[in-house]
PDB file of N, CA, C and O in Angstrom:
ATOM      1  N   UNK A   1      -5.377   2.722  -5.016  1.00  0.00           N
ATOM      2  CA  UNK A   1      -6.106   1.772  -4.190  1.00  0.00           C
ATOM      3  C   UNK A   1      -6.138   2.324  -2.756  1.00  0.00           C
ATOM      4  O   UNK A   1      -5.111   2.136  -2.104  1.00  0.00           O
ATOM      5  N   UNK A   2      -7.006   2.881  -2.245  1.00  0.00           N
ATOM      6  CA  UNK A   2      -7.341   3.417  -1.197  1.00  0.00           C
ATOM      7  C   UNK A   2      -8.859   3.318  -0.408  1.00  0.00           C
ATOM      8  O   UNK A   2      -9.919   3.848  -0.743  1.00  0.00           O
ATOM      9  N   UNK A   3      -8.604   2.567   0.597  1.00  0.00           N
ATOM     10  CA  UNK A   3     -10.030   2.121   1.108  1.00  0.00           C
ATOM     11  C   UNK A   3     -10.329   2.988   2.635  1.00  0.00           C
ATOM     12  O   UNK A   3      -9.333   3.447   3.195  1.00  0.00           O
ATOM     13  N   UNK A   4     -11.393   3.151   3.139  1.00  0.00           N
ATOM     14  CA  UNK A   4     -12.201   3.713   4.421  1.00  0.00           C
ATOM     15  C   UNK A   4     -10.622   3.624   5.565  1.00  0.00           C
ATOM     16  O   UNK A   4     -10.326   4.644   6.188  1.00  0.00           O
ATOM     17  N   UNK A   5      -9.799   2.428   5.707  1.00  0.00           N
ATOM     18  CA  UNK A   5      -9.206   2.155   6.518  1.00  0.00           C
ATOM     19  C   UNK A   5      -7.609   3.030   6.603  1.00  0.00           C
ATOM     20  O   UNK A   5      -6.667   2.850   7.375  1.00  0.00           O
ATOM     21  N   UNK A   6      -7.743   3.791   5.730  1.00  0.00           N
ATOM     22  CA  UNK A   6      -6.257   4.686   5.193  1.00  0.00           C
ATOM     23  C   UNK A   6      -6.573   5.949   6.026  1.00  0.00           C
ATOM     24  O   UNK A   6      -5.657   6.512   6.625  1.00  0.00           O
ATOM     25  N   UNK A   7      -7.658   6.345   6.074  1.00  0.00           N
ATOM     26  CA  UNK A   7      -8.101   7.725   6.209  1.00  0.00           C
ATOM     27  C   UNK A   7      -7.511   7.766   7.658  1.00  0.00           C
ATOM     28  O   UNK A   7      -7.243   6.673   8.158  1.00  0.00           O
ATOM     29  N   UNK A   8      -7.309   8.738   8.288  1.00  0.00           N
ATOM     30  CA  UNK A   8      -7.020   8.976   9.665  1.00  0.00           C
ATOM     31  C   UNK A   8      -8.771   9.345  10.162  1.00  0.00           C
ATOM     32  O   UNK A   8      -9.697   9.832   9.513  1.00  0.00           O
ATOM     33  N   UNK A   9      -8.659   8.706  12.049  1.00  0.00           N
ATOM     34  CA  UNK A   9     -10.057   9.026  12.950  1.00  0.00           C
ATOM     35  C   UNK A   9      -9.948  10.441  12.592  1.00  0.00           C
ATOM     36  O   UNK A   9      -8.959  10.828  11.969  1.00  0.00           O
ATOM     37  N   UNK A  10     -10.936  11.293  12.953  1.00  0.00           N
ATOM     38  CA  UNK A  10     -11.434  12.402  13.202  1.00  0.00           C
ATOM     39  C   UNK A  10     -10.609  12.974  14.489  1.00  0.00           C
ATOM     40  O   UNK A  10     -10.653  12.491  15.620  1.00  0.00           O
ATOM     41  N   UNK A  11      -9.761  14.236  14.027  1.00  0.00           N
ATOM     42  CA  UNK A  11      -9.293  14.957  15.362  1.00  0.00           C
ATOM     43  C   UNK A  11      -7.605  13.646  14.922  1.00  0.00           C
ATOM     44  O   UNK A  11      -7.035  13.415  15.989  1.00  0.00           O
ATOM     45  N   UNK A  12      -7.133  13.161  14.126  1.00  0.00           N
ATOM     46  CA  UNK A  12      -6.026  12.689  14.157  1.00  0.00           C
ATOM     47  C   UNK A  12      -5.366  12.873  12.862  1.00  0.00           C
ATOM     48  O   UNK A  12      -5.898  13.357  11.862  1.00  0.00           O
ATOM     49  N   UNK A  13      -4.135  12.439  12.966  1.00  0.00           N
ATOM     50  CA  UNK A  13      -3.234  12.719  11.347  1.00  0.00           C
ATOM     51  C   UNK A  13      -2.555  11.172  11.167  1.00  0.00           C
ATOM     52  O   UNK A  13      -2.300  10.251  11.943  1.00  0.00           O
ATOM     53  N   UNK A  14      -2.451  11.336  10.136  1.00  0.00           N
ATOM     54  CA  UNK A  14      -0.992  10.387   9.818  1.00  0.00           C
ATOM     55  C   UNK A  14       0.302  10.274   9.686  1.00  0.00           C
ATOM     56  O   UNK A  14       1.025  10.947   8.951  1.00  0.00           O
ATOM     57  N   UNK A  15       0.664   9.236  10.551  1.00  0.00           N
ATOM     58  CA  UNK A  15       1.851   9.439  10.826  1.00  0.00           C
ATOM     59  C   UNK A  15       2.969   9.270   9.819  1.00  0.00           C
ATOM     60  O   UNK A  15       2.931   8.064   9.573  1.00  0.00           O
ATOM     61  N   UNK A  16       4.081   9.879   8.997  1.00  0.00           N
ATOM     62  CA  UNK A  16       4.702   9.841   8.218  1.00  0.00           C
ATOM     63  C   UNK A  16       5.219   8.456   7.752  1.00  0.00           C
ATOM     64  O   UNK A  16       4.927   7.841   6.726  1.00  0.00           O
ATOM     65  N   UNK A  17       6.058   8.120   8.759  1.00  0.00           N
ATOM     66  CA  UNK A  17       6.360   7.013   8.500  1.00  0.00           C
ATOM     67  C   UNK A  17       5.329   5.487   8.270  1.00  0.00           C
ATOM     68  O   UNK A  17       5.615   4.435   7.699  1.00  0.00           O
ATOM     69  N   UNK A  18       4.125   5.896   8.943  1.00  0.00           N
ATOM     70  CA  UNK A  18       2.836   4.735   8.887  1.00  0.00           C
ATOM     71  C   UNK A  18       2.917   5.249   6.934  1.00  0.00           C
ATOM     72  O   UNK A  18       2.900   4.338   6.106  1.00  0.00           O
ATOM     73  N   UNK A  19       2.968   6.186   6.636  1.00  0.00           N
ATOM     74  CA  UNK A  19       1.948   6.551   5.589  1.00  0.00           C
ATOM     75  C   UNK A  19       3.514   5.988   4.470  1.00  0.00           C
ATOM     76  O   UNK A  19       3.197   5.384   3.445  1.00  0.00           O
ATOM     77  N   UNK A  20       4.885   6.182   4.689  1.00  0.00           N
ATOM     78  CA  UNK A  20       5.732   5.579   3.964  1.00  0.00           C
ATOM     79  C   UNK A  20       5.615   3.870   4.067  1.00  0.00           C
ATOM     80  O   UNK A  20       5.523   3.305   2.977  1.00  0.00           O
ATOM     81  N   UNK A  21       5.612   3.272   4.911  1.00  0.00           N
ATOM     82  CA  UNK A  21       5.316   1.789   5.290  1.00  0.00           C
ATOM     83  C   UNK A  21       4.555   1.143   3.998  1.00  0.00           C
ATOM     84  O   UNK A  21       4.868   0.376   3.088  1.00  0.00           O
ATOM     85  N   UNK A  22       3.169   1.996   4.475  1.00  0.00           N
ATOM     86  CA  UNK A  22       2.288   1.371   3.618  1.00  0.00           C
ATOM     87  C   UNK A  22       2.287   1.634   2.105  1.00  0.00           C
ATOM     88  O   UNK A  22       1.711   0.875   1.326  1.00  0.00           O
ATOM     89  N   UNK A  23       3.077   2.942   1.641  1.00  0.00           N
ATOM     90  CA  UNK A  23       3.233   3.100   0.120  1.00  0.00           C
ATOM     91  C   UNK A  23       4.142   1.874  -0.134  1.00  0.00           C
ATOM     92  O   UNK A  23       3.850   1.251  -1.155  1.00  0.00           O
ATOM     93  N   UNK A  24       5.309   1.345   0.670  1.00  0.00           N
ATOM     94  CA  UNK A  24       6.332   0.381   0.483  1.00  0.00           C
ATOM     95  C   UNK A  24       5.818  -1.167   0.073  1.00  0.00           C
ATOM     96  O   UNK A  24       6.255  -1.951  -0.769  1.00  0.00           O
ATOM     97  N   UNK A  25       4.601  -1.282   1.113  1.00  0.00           N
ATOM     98  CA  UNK A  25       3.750  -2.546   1.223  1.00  0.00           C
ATOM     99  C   UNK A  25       3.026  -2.820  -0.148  1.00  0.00           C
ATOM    100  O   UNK A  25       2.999  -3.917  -0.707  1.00  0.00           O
ATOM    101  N   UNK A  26       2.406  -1.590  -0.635  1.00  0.00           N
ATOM    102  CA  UNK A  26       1.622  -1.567  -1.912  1.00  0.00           C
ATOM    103  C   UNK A  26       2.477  -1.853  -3.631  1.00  0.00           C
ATOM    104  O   UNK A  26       2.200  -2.492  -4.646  1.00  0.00           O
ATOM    105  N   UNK A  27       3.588  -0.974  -3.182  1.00  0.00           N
ATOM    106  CA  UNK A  27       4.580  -1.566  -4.356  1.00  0.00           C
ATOM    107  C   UNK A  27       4.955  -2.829  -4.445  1.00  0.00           C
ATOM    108  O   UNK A  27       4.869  -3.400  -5.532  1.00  0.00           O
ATOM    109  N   UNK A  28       5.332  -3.342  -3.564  1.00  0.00           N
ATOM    110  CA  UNK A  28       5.628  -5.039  -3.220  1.00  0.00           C
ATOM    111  C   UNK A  28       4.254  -5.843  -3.639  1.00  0.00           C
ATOM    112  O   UNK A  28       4.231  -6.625  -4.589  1.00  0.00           O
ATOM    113  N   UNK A  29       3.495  -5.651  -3.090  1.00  0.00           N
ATOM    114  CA  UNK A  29       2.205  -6.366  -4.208  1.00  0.00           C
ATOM    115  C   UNK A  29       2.268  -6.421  -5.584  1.00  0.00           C
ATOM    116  O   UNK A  29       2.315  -7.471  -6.224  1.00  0.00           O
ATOM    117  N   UNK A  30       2.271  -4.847  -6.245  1.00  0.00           N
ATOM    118  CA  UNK A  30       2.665  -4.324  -7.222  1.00  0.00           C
ATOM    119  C   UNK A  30       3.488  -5.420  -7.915  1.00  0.00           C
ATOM    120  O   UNK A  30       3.088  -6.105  -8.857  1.00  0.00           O
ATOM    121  N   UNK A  31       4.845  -5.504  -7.246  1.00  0.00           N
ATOM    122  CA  UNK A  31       5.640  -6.042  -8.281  1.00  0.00           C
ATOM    123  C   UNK A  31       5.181  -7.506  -8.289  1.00  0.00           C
ATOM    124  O   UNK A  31       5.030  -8.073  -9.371  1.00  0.00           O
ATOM    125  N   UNK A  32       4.922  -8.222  -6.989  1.00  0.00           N
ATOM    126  CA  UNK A  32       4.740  -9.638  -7.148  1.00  0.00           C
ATOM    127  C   UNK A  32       3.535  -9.783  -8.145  1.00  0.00           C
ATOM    128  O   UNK A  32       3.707 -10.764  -8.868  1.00  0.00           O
ATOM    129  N   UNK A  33       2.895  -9.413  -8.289  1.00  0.00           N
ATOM    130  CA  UNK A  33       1.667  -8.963  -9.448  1.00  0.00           C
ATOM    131  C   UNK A  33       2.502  -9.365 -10.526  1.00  0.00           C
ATOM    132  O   UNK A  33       2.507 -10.564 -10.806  1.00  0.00           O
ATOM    133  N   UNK A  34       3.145  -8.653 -11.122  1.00  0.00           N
ATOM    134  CA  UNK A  34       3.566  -8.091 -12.415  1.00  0.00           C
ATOM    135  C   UNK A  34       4.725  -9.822 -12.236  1.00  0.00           C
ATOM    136  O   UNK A  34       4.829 -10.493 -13.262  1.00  0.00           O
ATOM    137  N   UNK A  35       5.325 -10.239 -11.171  1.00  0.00           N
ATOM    138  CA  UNK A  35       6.352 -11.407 -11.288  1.00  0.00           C
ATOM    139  C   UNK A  35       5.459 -12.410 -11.615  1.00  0.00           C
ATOM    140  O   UNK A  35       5.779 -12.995 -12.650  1.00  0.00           O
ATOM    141  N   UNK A  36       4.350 -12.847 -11.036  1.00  0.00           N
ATOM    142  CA  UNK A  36       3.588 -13.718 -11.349  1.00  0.00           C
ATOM    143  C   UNK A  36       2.735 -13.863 -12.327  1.00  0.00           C
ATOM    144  O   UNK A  36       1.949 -14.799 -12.472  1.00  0.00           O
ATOM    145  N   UNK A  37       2.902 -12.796 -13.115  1.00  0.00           N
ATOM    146  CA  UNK A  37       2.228 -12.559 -14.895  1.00  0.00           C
ATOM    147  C   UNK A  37       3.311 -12.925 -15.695  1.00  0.00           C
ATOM    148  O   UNK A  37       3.148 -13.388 -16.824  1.00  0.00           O
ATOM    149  N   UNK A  38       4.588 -12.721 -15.103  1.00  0.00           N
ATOM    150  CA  UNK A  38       5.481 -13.059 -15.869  1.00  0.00           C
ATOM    151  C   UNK A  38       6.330 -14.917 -15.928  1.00  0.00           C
ATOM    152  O   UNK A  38       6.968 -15.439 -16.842  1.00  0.00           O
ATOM    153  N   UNK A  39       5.936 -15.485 -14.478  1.00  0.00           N
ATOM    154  CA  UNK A  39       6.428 -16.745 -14.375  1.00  0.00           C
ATOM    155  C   UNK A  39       4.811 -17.528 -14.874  1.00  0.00           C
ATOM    156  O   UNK A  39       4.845 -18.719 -14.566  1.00  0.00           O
ATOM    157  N   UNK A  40       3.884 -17.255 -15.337  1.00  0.00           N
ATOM    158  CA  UNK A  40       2.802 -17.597 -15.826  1.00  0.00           C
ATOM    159  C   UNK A  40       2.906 -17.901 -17.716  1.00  0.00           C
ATOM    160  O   UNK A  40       2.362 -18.782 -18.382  1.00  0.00           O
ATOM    161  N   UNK A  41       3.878 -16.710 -18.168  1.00  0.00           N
ATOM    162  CA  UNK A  41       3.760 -17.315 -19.469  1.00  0.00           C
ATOM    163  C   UNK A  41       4.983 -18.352 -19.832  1.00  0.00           C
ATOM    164  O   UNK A  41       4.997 -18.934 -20.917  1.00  0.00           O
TER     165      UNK A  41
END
């Protein structure tokens, strides 16, 4: 899942830790996903 807003401006990079943050943020969705399929049945 990767949208226009991940990419770094032109002439810039990403910053390591921005780019760990947000892998952290995406798993946490991830799991609440998968918790709420599971308190559903």
């Amino acid at each position: 899942m990767v949208s226009v807003s991940d990419s770094p401006r032109p002439g810039f990079t990403q910053h390591p830790l921005t780019v760990h943050a947000a892998s952290q943020m995406f798993d946490s969705v991830d799991r609440a996903v998968r918790f709420r399929k599971l308190s559903a049945l």
